[in-house]
C-alpha positions in Angstrom: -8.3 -2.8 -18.9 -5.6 -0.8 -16.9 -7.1 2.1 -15.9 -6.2 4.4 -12.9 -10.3 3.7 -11.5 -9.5 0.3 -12.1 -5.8 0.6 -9.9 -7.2 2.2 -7.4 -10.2 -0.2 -6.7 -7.4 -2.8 -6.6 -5.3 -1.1 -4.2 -7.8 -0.4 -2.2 -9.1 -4.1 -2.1 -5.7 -4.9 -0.7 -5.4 -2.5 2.1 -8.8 -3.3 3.2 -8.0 -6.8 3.2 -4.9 -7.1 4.6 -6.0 -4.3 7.2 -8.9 -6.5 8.4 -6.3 -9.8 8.6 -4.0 -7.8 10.4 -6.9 -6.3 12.8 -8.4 -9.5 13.3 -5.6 -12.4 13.1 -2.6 -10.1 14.8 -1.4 -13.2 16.6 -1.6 -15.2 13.8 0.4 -12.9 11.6 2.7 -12.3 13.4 3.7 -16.0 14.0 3.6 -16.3 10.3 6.0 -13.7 10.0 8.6 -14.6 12.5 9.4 -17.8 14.5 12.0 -15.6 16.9 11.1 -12.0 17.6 7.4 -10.8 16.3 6.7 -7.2 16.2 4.6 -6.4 19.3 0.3 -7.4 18.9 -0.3 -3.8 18.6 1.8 -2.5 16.2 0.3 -5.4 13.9 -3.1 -3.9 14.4 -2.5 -0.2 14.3 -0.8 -1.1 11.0 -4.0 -3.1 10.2 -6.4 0.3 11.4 -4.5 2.4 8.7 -4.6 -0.2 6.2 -8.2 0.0 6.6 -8.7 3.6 6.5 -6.2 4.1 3.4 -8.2 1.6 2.1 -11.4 3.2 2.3 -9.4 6.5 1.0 -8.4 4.5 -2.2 -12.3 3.1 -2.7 -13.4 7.1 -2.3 -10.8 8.2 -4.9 -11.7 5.4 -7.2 -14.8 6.7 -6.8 -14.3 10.6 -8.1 -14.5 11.5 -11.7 -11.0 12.6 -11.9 -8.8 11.8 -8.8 -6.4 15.1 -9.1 -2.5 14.2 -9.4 -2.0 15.2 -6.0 -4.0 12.6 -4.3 -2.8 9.5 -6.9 1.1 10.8 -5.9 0.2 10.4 -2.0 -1.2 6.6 -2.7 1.8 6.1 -5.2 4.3 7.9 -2.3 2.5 5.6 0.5 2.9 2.2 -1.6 6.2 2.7 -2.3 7.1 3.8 1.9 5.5 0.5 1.6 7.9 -1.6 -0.7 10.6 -0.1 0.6 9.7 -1.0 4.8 8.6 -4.1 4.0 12.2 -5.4 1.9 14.0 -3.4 5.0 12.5 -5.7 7.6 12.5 -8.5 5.6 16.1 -8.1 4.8 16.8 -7.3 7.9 15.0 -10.3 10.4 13.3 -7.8 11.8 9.7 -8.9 12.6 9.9 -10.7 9.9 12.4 -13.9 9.8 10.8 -17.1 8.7 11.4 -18.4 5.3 7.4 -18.2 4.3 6.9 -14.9 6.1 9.8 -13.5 3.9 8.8 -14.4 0.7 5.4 -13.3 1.1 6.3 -10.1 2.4 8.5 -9.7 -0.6 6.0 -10.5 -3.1 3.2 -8.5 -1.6 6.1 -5.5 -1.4 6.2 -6.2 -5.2 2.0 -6.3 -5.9 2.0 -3.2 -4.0 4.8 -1.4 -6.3 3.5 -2.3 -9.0 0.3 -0.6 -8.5 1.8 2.4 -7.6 3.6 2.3 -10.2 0.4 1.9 -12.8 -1.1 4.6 -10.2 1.1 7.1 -11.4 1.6 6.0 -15.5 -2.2 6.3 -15.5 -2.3 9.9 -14.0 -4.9 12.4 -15.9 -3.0 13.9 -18.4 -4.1 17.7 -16.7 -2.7 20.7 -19.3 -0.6 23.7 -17.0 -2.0 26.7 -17.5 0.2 29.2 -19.8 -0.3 32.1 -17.0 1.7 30.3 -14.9 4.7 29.8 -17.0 4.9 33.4 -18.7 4.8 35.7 -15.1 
């Protein structure tokens, strides 16, 4: 069942796993990802460090009774800074040029949309309080 628990968990599955391979295996990601011009070791594993930690911010979330809208909008907002970075450099050659590199990089982009996307559809339906519309 797609649920926004559910979503979340998922997300945060895939930042914490990606964060770790990108932590652990910077060199070889990066020569997965380009054959000419790799983004420099550390940017790969700064990336990786904030993977992880949005990662662990996803599992917490998952984790609250009712995440508030707020919070789901910043995950939703972050994956899709996400989808958008990741088809710029891909497009682009930039860190990211060989023909394996780019397709994964696209369909991970697309994973990652989509859960934002169910992120935000499953948002707690939270009623706005009448005072604040009759002032």
């Amino acid at each position: 069942m797609i649920t926004l628990k559910n979503t979340l968990r998922i997300n945060a599955t895939s930042c914490i796993g990606f964060g770790l391979l990108f932590m652990l295996f910077s060199s070889t990601t990066n020569q997965f990802l380009s054959a000419t011009e790799p983004a420099p070791a550390i940017i790969i594993q700064v990336l990786g460090a904030i993977l992880l930690v949005n990662g662990l911010h996803l599992l917490w979330a998952s984790k609250l009774k009712t995440p508030s809208a707020i919070l789901v909008m910043y995950f939703s907002v972050g994956d899709f800074l996400w989808v958008f970075l990741s088809a710029v450099l891909a497009l682009l050659g930039i860190w990211i040029d060989t023909p394996a590199g780019i397709a994964a990089t696209l369909i991970i982009a697309l994973m990652v949309g989509t859960l934002g996307t169910l992120q935000l559809a499953n948002l707690p339906k939270q009623p706005i309080a009448s005072s604040r519309l009759h002032r």
